[in-house]
C-alpha positions in Angstrom: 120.0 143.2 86.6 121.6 140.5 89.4 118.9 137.8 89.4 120.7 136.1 92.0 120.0 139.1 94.3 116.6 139.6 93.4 115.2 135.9 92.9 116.2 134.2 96.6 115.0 130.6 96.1 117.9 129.0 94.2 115.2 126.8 92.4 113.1 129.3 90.9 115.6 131.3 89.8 117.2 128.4 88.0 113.2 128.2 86.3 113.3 131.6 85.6 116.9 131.9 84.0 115.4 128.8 81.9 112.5 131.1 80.2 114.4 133.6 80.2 117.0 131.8 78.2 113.9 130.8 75.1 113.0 134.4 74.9 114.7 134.9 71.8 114.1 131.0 70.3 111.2 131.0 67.8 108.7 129.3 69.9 107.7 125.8 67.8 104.0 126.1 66.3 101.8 122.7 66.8 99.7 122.6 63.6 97.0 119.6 63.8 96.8 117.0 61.0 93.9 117.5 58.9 93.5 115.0 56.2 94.6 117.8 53.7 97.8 118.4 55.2 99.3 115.5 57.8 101.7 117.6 60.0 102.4 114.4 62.8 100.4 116.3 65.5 97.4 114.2 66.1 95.1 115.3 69.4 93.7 112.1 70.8 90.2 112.5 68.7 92.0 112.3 65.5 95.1 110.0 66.3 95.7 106.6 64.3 94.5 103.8 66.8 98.0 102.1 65.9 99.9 105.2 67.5 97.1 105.9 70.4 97.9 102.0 71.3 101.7 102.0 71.0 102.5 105.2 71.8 99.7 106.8 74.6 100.4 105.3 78.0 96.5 105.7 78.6 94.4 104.4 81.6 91.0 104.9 82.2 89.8 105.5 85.6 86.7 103.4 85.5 89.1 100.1 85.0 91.5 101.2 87.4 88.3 101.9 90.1 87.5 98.4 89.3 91.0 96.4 89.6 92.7 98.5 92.6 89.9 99.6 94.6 90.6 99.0 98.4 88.9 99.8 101.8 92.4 99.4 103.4 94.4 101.9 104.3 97.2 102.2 102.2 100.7 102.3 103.1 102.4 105.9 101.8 102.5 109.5 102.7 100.1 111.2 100.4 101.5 114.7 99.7 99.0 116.9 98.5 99.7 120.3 97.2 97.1 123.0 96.7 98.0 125.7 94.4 96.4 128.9 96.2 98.3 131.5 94.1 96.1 132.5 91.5 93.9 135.7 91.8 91.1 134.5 89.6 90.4 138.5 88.3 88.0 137.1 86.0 85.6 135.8 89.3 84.3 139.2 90.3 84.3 139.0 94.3 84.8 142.4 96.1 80.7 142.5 96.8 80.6 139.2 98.1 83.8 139.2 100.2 81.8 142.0 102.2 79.1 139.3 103.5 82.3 137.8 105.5 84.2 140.7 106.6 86.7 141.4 104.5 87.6 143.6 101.5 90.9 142.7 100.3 90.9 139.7 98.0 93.3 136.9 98.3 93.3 133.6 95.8 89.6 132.1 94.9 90.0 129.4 97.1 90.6 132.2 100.5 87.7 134.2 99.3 85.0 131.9 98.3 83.0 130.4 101.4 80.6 127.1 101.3 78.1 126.8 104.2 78.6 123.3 106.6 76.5 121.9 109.2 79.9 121.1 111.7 82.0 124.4 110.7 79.6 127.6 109.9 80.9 129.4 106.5 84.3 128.1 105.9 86.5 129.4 102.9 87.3 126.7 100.6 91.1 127.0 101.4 89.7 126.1 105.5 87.5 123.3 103.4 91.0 121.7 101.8 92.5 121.6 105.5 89.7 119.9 106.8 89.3 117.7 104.0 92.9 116.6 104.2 92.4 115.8 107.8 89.7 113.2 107.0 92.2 111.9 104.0 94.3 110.7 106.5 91.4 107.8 107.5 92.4 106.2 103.7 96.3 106.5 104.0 98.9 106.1 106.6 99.8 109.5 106.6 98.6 112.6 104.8 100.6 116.2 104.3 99.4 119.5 103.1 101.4 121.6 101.6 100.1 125.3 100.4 101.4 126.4 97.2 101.1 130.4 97.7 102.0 133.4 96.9 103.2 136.5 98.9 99.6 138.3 99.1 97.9 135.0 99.9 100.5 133.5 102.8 99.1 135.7 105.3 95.4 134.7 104.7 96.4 131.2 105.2 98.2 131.6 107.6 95.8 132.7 109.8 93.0 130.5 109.0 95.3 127.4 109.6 95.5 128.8 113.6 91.6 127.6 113.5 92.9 124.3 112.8 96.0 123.4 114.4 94.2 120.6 116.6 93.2 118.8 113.6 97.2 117.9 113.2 98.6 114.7 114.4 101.2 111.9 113.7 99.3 111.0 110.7 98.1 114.8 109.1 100.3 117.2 109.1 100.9 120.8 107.3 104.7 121.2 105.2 105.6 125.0 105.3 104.4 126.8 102.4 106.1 127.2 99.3 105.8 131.0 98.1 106.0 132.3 94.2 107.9 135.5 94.1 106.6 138.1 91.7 109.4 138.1 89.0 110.8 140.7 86.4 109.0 141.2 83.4 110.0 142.3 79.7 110.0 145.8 78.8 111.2 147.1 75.4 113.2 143.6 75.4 114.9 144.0 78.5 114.3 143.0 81.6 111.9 145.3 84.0 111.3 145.8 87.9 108.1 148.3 87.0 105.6 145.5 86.3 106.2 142.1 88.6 104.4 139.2 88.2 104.7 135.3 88.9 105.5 133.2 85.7 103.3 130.7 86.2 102.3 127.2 87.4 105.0 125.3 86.0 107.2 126.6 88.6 105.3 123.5 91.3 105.7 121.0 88.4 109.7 122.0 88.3 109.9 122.3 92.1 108.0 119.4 93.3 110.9 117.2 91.7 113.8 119.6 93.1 112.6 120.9 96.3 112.2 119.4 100.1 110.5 116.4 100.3 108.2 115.6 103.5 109.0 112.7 105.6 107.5 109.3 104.9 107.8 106.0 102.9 106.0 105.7 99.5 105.5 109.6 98.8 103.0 110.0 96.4 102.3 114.0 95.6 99.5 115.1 94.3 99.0 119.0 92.6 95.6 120.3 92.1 93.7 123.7 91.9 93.1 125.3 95.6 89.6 125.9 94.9 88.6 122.4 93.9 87.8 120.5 96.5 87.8 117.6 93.9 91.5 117.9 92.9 92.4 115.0 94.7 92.8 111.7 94.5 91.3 108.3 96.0 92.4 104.9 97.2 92.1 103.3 93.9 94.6 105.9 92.3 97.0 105.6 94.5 97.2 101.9 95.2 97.7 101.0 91.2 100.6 104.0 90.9 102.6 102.3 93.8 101.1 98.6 92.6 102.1 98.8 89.0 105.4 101.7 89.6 104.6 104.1 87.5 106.1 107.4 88.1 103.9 110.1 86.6 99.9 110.5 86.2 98.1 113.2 84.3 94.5 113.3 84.8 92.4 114.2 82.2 88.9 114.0 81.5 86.5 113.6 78.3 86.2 116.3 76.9 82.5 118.1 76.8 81.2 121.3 75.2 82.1 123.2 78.5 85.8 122.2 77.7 86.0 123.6 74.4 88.8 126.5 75.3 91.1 124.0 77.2 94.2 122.1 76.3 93.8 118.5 74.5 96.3 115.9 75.2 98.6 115.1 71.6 100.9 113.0 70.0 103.5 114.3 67.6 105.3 112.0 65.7 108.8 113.4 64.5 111.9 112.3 63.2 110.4 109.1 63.6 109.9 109.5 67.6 106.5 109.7 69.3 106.4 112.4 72.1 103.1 113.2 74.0 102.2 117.1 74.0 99.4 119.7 74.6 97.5 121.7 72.0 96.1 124.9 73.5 93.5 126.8 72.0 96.2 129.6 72.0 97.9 127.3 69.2 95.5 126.3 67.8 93.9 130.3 67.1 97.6 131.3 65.5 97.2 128.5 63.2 93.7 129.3 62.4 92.6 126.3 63.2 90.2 127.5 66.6 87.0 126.5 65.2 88.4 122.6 64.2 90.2 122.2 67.8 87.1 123.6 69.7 85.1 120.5 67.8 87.5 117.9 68.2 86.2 114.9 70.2 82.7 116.6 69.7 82.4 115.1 66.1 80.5 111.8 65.4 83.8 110.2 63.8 86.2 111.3 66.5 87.6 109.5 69.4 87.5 110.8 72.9 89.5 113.9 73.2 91.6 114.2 76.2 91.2 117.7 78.5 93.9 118.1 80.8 92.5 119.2 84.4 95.7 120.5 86.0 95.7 117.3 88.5 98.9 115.7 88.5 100.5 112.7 90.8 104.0 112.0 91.3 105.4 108.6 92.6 108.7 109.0 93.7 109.1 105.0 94.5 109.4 104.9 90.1 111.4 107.4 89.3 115.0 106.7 87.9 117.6 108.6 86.5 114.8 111.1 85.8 116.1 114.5 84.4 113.5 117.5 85.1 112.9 119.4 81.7 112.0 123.3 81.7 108.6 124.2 80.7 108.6 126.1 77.1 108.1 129.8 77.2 105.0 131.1 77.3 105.3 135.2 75.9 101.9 137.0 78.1 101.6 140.5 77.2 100.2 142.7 79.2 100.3 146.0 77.8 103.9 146.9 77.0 104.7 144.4 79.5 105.6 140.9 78.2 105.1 138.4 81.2 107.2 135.4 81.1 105.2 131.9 82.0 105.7 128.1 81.9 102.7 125.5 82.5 102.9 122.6 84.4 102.3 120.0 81.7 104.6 121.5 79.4 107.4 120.3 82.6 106.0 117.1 82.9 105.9 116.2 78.6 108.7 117.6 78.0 110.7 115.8 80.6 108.9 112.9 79.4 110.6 113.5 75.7 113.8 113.1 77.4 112.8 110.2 79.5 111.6 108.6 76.0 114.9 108.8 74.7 116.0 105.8 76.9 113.1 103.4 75.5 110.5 104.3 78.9 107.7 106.7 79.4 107.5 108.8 82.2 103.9 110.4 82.3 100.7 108.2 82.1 97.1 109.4 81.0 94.9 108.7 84.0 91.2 109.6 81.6 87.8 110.0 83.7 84.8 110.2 82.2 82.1 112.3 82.1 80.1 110.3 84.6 83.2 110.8 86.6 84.4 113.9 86.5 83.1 115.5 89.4 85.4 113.4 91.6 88.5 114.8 90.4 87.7 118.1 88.3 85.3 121.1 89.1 87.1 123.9 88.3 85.9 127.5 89.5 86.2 130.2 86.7 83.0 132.5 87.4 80.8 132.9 89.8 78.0 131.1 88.2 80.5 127.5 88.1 81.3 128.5 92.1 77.1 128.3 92.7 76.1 125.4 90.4 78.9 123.3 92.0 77.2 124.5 96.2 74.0 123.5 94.6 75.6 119.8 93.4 77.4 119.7 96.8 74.2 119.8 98.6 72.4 117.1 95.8 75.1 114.6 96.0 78.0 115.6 98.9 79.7 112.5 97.9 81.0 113.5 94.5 83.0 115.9 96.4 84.8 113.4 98.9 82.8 116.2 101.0 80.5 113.8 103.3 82.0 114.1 106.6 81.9 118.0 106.2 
């Protein structure tokens, strides 16, 4: 097969040679320390304070709210870039989309509608437009970018026609970047009879490689499409251009809700310290699901650390920064074997390189559970899409939705 004639986009294809390249490397296998056997991975409930301190370039949000809060505008082009692509199958829809006049389903954020005073039902892809719009109040100049797939262009395409008045000098929209549908594995070679995108970690490669938007002092942001939280505020941005630092991941104390999602780790080998991701996925070949799902839930742990999928990139810091390939995730789907990277596993393993020359590239931005709601409500059933309309109507604030 000629991937060069199939794959168009010079960058993903360059991703997607990359995972295709680890298919037949044995993946590594993160095994957390227990005190009976200390194996160097340590997720932050469990790590030595020593090695959280030296090693964990960790903020907390609270502290940085405090220090770098401003009601001036400030100066850079906030890039913020909504990943629309996903289909959410597990958020049951096709009775609901009926109620607003349509039957074929797009990403969650095209399909799932709030009700506002100003606007009538709007979609919360229509919600992100208008939202970003009002951004552009806090910083001189504000850029949406859709993240998208082919299905799901179309959709938002048409709803940004409703909103083309809302752009200006100061807010404006950067062409959509589209995931193709790529080959999958079949019988160990490659297949055109199931397609399917190979993952998020394709817009933490690209964001780095790809077209920049005008401006001085980009900062980009990446969150979820449907969560009208996934982005960030004055305070966040002012300390990243402030105190230079290049990458944020924002994570959030962990809670019983976040028992299935990926904790934030240090591995110490050969004597290095790198900063990784344990997935429950991991952590159930190991057979160790029960201990990661109670890690940071435990009296005698620390805070455990559950990455949200937010990430910011200032382009001011970065140096002589070499973009690493996300490791290969194997999906199968039947007798198809899907081939995926994540976005974190972009940004820590570039950060392993970045190590190697004595700096670190990604910083922990932590919120806490008081917090959380400004920068993380993700949307994975329908039940999570009605409790967070209900806390939208309480408190409209926690959404930076108030002039909706």
């Amino acid at each position: 097969m000629n991937l060069k004639e199939f794959i168009k986009n010079p960058i993903e294809l360059e991703y997607f040679e990359g995972l295709l390249s680890q298919l037949n490397e044995k993946a590594e296998q993160l095994i957390i320390a227990t005190p009976e056997n200390d194996t160097g991975v340590y997720p932050t409930a469990i790590a030595p304070r020593k090695l959280l301190r030296d090693e964990l370039p960790f903020h907390s949000y609270e502290d940085i709210k405090q220090r770098y809060s401003t009601k001036e505008v400030v100066d850079c082009t906030l890039w913020l870039r909504k990943m629309h692509g996903g289909l959410g199958s597990s958020l049951d829809r096709s009775d609901y989309l009926k109620k607003y006049g349509r039957s074929i389903p797009g990403s969650k954020s095209t399909d799932l509608y709030i009700e506002t005073e100003q606007f009538g039902a709007i979609s919360l892809a229509e919600a992100q437009i208008i939202q970003a719009s009002k951004k552009a109040s806090s910083f001189r100049k504000v850029v949406l970018q859709d993240l998208v797939n082919n299905d799901v262009k179309p959709i938002l395409d048409e709803m940004w026609k409703k909103y083309e008045h809302l752009l200006n000098d100061n807010f404006s929209r950067l062409d959509s970047v589209i995931q193709q549908k790529l080959p999958t594995i079949k019988d160990g070679r490659l297949s055109l009879e199931r397609l399917a995108p190979a993952g998020h970690g394709i817009f933490g490669y690209e964001v780095f490689k790809g077209p920049r938007p005008e401006g001085e002092n980009i900062i980009a942001c990446i969150g979820n499409g449907e969560d009208l939280s996934s982005t960030p505020d004055r305070a966040i941005v002012n300390w990243m251009l402030t105190e230079n630092i290049p990458v944020v991941m924002v994570t959030t104390t962990k809670t019983e809700r976040d028992m299935k999602g990926g904790q934030i780790a240090l591995k110490v080998e050969g004597g290095k310290t790198y900063l990784t991701i344990v997935e429950k996925a991991q952590a159930e070949q190991a057979g160790q699901l029960e201990y990661f799902e109670k890690l940071g839930l435990r009296e005698e742990d620390e805070d455990a650390f559950f990455n949200t999928n937010l990430v910011l990139v200032n382009f001011n810091a970065l140096a002589d920064c070499k973009i690493a390939l996300p490791d290969l995730i194997e999906n199968q789907k039947g007798e198809f074997v899907q081939l995926e990277g994540a976005m974190g596993s972009v940004l820590l393993n570039s950060d392993k390189n970045y190590r190697k020359s004595g700096k670190m590239l990604v910083h922990i931005l932590n919120v806490n559970k008081e917090n959380r709601t400004k920068f993380f409500n993700p949307i994975k059933k329908m039940d999570d899409f009605n409790y967070i309309k209900k806390e939208m109507k309480l408190n409209e604030n926690n959404f930076h939705f108030k002039n909706i």
